[in-house]
C-alpha positions as CSV (number, residue, x, y, z in Angstrom):
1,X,-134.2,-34.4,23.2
2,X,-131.5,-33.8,21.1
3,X,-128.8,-35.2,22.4
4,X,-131.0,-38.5,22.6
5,X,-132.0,-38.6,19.1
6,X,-128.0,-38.5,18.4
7,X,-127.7,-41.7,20.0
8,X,-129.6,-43.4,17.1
9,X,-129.8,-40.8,14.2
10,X,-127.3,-38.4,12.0
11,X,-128.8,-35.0,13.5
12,X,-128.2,-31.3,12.4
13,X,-128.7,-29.1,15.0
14,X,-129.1,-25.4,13.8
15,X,-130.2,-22.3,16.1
16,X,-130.3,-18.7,15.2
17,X,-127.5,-16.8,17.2
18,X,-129.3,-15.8,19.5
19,X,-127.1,-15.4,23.0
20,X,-129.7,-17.0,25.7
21,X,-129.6,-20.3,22.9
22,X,-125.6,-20.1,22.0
23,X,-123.9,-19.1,26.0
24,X,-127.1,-22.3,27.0
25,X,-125.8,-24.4,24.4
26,X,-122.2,-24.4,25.3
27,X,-123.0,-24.8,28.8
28,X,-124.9,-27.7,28.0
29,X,-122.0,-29.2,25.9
30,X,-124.2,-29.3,22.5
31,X,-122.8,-28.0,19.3
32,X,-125.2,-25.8,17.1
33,X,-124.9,-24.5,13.6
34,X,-126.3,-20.8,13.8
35,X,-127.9,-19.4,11.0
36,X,-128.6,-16.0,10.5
37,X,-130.3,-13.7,14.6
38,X,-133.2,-12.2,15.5
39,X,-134.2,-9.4,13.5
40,X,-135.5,-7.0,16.6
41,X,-138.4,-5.6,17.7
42,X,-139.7,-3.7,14.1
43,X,-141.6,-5.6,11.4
44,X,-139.2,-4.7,8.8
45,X,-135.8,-6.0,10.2
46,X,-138.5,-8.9,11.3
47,X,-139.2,-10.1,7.9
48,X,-136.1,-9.4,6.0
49,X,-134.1,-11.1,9.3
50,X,-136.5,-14.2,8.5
51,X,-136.2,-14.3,4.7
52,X,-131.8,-14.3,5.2
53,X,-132.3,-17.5,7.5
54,X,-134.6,-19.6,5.0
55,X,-132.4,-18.6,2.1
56,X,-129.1,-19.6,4.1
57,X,-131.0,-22.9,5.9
58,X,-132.2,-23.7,2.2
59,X,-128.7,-24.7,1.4
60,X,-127.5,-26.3,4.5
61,X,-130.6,-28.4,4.4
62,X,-130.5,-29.2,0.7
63,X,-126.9,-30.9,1.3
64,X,-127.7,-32.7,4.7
65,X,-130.8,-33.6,2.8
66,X,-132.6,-35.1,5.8
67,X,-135.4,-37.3,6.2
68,X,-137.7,-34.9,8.8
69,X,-137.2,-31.7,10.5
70,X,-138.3,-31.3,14.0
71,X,-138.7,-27.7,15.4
72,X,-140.4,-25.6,17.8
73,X,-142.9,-24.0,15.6
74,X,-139.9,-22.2,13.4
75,X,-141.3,-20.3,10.4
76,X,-137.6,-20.8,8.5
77,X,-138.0,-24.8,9.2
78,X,-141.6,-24.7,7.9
79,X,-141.3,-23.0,5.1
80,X,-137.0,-24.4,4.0
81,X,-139.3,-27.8,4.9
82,X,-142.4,-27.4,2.8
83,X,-139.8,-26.4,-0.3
84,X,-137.9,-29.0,-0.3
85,X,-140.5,-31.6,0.6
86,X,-138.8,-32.8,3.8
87,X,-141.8,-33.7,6.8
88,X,-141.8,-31.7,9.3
89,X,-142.8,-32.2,13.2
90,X,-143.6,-29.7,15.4
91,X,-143.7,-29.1,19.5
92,X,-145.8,-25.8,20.9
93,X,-147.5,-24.7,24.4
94,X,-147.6,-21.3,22.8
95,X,-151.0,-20.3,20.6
96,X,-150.8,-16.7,21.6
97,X,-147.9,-17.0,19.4
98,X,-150.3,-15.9,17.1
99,X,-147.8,-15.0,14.0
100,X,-145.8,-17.9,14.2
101,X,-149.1,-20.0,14.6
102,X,-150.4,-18.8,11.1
103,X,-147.0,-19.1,9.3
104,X,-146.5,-23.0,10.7
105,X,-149.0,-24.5,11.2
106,X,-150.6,-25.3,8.1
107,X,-147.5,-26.7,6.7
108,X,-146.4,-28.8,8.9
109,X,-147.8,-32.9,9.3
110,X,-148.0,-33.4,12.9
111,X,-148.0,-31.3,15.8
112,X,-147.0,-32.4,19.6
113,X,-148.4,-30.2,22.5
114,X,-149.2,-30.7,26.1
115,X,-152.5,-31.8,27.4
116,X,-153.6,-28.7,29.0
117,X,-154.0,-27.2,25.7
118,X,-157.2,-28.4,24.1
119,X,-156.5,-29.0,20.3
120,X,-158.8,-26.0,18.7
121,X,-156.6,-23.7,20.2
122,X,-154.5,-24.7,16.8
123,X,-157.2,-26.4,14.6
124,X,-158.1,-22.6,14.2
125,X,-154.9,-22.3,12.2
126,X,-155.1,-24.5,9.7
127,X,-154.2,-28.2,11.0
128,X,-156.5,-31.3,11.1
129,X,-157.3,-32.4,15.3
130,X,-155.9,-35.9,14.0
131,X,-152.4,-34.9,13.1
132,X,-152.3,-32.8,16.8
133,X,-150.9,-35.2,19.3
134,X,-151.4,-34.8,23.2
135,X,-148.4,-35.4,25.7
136,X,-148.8,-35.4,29.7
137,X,-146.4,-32.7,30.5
138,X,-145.8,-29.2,30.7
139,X,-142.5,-28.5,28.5
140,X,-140.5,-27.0,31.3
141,X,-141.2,-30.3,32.9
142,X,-138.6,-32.4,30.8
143,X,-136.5,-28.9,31.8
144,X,-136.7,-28.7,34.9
145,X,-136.0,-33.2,35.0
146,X,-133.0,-32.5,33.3
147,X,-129.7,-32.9,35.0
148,X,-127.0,-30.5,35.0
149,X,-123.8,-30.2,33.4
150,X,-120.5,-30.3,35.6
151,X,-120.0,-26.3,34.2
152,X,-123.0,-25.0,36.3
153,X,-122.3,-27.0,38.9
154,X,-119.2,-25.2,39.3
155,X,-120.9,-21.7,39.3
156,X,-123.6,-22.3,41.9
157,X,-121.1,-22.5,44.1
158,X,-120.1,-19.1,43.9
159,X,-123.1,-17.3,45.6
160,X,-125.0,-19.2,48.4
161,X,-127.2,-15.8,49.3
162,X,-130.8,-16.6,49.4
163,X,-132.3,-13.7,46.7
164,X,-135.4,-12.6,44.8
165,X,-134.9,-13.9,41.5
166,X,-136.5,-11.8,38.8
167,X,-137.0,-12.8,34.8
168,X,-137.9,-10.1,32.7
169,X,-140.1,-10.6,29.8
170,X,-140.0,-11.0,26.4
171,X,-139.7,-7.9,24.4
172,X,-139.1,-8.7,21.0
173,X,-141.7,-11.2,19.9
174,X,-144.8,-10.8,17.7
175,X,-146.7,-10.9,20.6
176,X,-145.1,-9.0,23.5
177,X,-146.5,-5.9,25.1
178,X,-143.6,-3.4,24.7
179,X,-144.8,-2.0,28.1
180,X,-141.9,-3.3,30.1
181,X,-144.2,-4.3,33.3
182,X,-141.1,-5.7,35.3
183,X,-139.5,-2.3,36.0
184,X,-142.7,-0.5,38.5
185,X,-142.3,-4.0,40.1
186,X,-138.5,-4.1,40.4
187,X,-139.1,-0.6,41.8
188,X,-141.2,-1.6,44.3
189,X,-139.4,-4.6,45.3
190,X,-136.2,-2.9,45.7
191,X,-138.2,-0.5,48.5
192,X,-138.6,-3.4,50.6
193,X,-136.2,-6.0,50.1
194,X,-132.2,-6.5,49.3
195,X,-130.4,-8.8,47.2
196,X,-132.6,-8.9,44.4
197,X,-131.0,-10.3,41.3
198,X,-132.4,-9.5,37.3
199,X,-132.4,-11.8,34.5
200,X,-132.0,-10.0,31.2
201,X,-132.9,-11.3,27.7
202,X,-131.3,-8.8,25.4
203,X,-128.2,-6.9,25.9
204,X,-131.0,-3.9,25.5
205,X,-132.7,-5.0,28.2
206,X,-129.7,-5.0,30.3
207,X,-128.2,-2.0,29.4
208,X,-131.4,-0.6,30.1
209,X,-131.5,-2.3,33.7
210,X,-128.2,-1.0,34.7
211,X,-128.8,2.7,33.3
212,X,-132.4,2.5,35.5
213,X,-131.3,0.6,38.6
214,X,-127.7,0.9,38.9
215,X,-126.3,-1.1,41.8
216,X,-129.4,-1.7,43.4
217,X,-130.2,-4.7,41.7
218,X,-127.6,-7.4,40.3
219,X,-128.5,-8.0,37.3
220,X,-127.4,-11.0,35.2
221,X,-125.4,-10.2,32.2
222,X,-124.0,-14.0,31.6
223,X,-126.2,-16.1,30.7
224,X,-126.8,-19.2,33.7
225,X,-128.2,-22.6,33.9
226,X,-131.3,-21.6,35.5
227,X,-131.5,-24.9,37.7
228,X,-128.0,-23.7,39.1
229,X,-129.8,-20.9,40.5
230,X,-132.6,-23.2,42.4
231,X,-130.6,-23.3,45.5
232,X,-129.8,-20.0,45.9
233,X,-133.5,-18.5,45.3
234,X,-136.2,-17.7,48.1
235,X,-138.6,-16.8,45.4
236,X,-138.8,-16.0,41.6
237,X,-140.8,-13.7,39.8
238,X,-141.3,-14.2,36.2
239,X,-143.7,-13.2,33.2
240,X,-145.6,-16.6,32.8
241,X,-143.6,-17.9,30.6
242,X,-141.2,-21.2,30.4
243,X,-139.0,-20.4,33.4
244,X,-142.3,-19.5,35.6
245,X,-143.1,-22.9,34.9
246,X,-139.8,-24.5,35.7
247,X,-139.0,-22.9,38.9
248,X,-143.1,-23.3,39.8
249,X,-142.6,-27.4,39.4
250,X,-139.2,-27.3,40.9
251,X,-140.9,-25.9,44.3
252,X,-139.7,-22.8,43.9
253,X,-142.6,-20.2,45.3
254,X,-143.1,-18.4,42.3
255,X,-144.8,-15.1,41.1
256,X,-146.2,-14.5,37.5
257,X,-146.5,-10.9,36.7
258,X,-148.3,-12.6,33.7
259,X,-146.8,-10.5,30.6
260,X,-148.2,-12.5,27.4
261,X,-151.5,-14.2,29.5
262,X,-151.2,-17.9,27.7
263,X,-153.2,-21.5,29.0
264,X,-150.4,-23.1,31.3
265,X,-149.6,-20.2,33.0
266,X,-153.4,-20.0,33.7
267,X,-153.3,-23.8,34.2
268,X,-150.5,-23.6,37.1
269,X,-152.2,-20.4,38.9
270,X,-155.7,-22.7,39.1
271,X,-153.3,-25.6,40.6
272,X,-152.4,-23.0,43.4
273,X,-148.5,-23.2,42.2
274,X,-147.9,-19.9,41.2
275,X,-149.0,-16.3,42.2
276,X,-150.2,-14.4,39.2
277,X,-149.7,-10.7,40.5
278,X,-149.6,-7.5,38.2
279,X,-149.7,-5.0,40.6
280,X,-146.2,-3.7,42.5
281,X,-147.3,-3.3,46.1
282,X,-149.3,-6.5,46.0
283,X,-146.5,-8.7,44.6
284,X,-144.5,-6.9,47.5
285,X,-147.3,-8.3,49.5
286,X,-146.9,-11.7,48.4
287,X,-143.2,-11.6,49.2
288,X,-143.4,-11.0,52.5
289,X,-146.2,-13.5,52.9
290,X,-144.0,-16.0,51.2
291,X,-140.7,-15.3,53.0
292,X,-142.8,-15.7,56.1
293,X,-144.0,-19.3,55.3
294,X,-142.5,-22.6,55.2
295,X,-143.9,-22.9,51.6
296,X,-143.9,-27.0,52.3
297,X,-147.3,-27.1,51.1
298,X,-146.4,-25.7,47.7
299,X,-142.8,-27.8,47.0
300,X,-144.9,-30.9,48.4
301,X,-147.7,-29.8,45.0
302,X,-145.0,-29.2,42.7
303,X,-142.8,-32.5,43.4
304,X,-146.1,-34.3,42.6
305,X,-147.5,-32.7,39.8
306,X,-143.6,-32.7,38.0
307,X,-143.7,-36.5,39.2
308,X,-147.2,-37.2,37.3
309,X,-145.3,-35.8,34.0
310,X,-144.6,-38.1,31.2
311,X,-141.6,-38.2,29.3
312,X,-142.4,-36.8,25.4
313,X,-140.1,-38.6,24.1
314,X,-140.7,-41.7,23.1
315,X,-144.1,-40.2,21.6
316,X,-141.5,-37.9,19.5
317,X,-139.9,-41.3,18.4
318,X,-143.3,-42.9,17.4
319,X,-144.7,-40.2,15.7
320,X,-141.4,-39.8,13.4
321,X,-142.2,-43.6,13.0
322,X,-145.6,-42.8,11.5
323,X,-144.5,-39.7,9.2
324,X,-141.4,-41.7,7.8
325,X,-143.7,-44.9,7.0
């Protein structure tokens, strides 16, 4: 979206440094401005993290002086946008971001989420059901329709072994268990299978990965285009988040080990296109019954339902139309 809104408007593009956002970004060709990180797992380093990046955006956004922010629910842009009277559009999928919910929310003037998601699930937090607008797609639809820089091509190449691809989950956010559920099932998995590969986050997370598993698992310290990886994967195992999603509507036969439970991951596992799985020996289980299958049922589903997706943005367009009048 951002590189389309360039094509007709002066855009600033900031991002907090954040390694999965500035390795992507340079992939993807797409210059960033980063503004202050990610204060951690701890309240404290949380909240004084947060109130560095609002004083710092203040006054890049005072000089660009721009005529409407547009952000993924971030409390900085909410509250850098309410001050300095800028409007402010937002996208979610995520309500169980409950912390983020109550600090955005109620400042901003409209809101942009997919259909699955019925309206009160953010009404609750302080926004009128008329400034919440509806779009026919899953966000990791427009992410998974995206086509990929000549960079990742280059890298898929390298490894053309069929592997379990696993994505562990988010540890740092508000609303995150801190139970690490991936590692029992990485345990298990590694009993019964070889050439499993580990998608880390954090450079914690990693660290930890290597000190637990060693060379039993590969684990991805750079970060990847993860549509580069598509070819290469018999089946992924995420925590229900975004890339559960994209590899799910990509055909991709895909377990959820469902770490922050949230309404599309819930919404996919009703349409039979992912496996929601939170015990170790079953999801072992579901391996085996998946790498025993064709699966042409499930990539014949996903091309279908991914097909049925709209494109959000020309209702981003329109609804910056309405704001600005």
């Amino acid at each position: 979206m951002i590189k389309r809104l360039k094509k007709n408007h002066t855009v600033l593009c900031t991002s907090r440094d954040y390694k999965q956002v500035t390795d992507l970004a340079k992939i993807r060709d797409l210059k960033m401005i980063m503004v202050g990180k990610h204060g951690g797992a701890k309240r404290h380093a949380k909240l004084n993290a947060s109130l560095r990046r609002a004083k710092t955006l203040s006054i890049k956004i005072k000089e660009f002086s721009p005529d409407i922010t547009i952000s993924f629910c971030s409390p900085e842009a909410a509250r850098v946008s309410y001050g300095l009277g800028i409007n402010h559009i937002c996208f979610s999928d995520s309500p169980h971001a409950t912390a983020v919910m109550r600090l955005v929310i109620p400042l901003v003037q409209k809101l942009l989420i997919p259909w699955v998601i019925p309206k009160k699930e953010f009404t609750k937090f302080g926004i009128d059901s008329k400034d919440i607008i509806s779009y026919k797609a899953i966000d990791a639809a427009i992410i998974a329709k995206r086509k990929i820089s000549k960079n990742s091509k280059k890298m898929s190449k390298k490894n053309k072994k069929k592997i379990i691809l696993i994505r562990v989950e988010e540890e740092y956010a508000s609303y995150s268990t801190k139970k690490r559920p991936a590692i029992p099932i990485i345990k298990e998995i590694i009993k019964n299978f070889s050439d499993v590969v580990v998608m880390g986050r954090y450079d914690s997370q990693i660290k930890h990965l290597d000190q637990t598993f060693g060379k039993k698992i590969k684990v991805l310290s750079k970060v990847i285009d993860s549509k580069t990886l598509l070819e290469n994967t018999s089946i992924f195992i995420g925590s229900g988040g975004t890339m559960t999603s994209e590899f799910a509507l990509l055909g991709i036969p895909t377990i959820s080990y469902n770490a922050v439970p949230n309404i599309i991951e819930t919404y996919l596992v009703k349409k039979k296109l992912v496996i929601r799985e939170t015990n170790p020996k079953r999801v072992v289980m579901s391996i085996r019954k998946i790498l025993g299958s064709s699966n042409l049922e499930i990539k014949k589903k996903s091309k279908k339902m991914l097909n049925s997706m709209e494109d959000p943005y020309p209702i981003l367009v329109k609804t910056m139309r309405s704001v600005l009048k």
